[in-house]
C-alpha positions as CSV (number, residue, x, y, z in Angstrom):
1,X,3.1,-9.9,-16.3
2,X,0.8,-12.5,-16.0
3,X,-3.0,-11.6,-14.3
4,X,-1.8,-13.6,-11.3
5,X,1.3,-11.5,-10.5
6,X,-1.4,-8.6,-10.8
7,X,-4.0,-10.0,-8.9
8,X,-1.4,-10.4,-5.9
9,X,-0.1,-7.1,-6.6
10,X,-3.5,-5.5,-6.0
11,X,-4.2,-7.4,-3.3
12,X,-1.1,-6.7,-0.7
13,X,-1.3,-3.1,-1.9
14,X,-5.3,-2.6,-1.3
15,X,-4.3,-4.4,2.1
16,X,-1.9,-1.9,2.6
17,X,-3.8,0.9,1.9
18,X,-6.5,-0.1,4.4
19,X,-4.1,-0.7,7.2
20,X,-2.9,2.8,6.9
21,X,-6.4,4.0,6.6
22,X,-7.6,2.6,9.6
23,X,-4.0,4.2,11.0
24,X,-1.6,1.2,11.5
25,X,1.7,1.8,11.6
26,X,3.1,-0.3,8.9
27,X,6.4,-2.5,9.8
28,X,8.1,-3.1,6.1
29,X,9.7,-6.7,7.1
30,X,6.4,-7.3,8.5
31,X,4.8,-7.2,5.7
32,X,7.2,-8.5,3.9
33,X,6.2,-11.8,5.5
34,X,2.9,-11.2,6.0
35,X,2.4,-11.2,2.0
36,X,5.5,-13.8,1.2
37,X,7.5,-10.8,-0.8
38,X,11.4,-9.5,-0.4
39,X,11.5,-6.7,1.7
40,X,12.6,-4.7,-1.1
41,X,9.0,-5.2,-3.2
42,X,7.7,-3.4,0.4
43,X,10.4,-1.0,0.3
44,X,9.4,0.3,-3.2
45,X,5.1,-0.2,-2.6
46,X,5.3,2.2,-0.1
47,X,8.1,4.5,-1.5
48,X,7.0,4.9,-5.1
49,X,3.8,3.4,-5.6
50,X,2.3,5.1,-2.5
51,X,4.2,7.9,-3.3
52,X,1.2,10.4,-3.6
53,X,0.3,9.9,0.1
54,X,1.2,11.1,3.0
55,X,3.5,8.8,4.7
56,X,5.3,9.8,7.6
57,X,7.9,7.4,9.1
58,X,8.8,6.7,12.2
59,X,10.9,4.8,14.0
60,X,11.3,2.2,11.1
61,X,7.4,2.5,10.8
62,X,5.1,3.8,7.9
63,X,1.9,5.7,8.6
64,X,-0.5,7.8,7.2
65,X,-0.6,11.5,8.1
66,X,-3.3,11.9,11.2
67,X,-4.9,14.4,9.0
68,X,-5.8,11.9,6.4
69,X,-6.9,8.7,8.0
70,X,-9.9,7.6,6.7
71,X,-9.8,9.6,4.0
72,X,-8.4,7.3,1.4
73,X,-10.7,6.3,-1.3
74,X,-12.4,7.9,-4.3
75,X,-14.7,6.6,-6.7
76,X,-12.4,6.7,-9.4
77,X,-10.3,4.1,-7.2
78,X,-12.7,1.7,-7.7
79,X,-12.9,-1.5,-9.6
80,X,-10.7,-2.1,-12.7
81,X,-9.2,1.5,-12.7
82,X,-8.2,1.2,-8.9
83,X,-6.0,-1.9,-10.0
84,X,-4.8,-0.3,-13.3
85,X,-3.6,2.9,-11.1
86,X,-2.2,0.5,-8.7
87,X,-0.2,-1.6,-11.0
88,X,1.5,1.3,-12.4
């Protein structure tokens, strides 16, 4: 993969991850637009890379557990091992 297909990558899923921090319900074909992707590259961002959260959905909307909004972050998500971590 080049670094471009990474820096995009980490970029629409850091943008993610705030959204659903902040506690915005998350629309996939939204998104899907909003970062010029196939529905199905939203589909599987917030089904197996986001996996270790929280999500509830809801009426065709994602959204962070109540419990945990703005709670995500941790030093060790920071920098290059946030993006490494994110690209898996």
């Amino acid at each position: 993969m080049s670094n471009n297909h990474h820096d995009t990558l980490v970029y629409r899923l850091a943008q993610m991850l705030i959204k659903l921090n902040q506690g915005e319900k998350l629309e996939p074909q939204a998104l899907a637009e909003e970062f010029g992707v196939n529905l199905r590259t939203i589909q599987r961002d917030l089904n197996e890379r986001f996996a270790y959260l929280p999500l509830e959905k809801t009426d065709g909307y994602y959204h962070l557990n109540t419990a945990f909004l703005g709670k995500i972050g941790h030093p060790s998500f920071t920098g290059l091992h946030f993006m490494q971590f994110l690209a898996l």
